[in-house]
N, C-alpha and C positions, 0 to 999 in steps of 0.2 A: 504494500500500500504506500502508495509516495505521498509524502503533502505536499499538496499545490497552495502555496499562499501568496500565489500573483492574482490580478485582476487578469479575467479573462474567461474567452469561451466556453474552456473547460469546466468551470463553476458558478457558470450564470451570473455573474456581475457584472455585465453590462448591458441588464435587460432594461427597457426603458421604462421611462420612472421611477427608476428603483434608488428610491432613496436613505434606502437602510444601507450601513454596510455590510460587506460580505463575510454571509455567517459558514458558507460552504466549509472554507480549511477548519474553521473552530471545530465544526458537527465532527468532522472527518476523525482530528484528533481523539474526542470524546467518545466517539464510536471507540477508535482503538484503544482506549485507557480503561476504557467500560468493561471490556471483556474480560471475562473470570481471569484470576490471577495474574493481569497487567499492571497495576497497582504495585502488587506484594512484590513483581520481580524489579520495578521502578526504583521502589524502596530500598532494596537487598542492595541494587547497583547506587544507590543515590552518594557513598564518600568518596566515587571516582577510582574505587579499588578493582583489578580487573580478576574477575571471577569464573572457574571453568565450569564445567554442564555441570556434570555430579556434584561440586559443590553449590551452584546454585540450589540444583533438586532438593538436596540435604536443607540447606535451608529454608526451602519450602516449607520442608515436611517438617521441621522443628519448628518455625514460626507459627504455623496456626494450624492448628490440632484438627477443625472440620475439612476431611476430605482431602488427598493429596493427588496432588498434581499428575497426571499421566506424561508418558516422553513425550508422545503426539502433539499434545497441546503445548506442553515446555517449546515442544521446539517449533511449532507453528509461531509462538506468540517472540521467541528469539528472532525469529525468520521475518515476520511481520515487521519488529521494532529496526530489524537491520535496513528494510528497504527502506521503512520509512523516513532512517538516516538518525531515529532515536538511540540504537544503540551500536556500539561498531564491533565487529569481530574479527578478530584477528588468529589466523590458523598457522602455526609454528611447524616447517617442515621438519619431523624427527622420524625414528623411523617407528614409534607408536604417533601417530598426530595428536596434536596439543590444540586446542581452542579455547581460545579466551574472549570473554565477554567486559564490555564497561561501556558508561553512556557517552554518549557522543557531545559535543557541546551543548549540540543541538537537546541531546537528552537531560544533561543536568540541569538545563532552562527549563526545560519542563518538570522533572524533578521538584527545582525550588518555587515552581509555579501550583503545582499541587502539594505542596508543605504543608501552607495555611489549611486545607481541604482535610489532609491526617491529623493534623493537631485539633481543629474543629471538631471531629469525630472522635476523635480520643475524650474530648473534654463533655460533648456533648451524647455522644451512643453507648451508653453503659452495659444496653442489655446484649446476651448472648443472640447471635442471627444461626 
């Protein structure tokens, strides 16, 4: 999933009279952050520390006790934040391969854009979901 956050074709902001601005890239992001377990891997990456697959998993699965995470999904939602340019990966040729994960600039902008949003919820959603 790429974001587009130019004006243009592709996102309908230049229909006429449209005097809002363009909520397209916002939606887009939101979609992607929205989905089960993009948050918690946001988090995990959020001090710029670069993290490989299994230990991210591990910390999945120790972070929050309902439901762990499947590879599919891990690595869909790795896959996803990579095109998206949220997070960047880097593969060490050895002769077991190495991959490592950490966010992108791009990513810990976003990261410290959804901060206020975890803190909120910490302070304000006490009960178990």
């Amino acid at each position: 999933m790429t974001i587009n956050t130019q004006k243009g074709k592709d996102n309908n902001c230049e229909k006429e009279n449209n005097h809002f601005p363009c909520f397209i890239p916002a939606q887009r992001i939101l979609n992607l952050i929205s989905r089960k377990w993009s948050i918690q891997i946001i988090y995990i990456l959020r001090d710029g520390k670069r993290v490989r697959y299994k230990s991210l998993k591990e910390q999945l699965h120790h972070g929050w006790k309902k439901g762990k995470i499947s590879d599919a999904t891990l690595s869909s939602r790795l896959a996803e934040f990579t095109e998206g340019g949220i997070i960047n990966r880097e593969v060490f040729a050895e002769i077991l391969p190495k991959v490592e994960y950490c966010l992108s600039e791009k990513g810990q902008m976003l990261s410290e854009a959804i901060n206020p949003l975890i803190e909120w919820t910490i302070k304000n959603c006490h009960e178990e979901n």
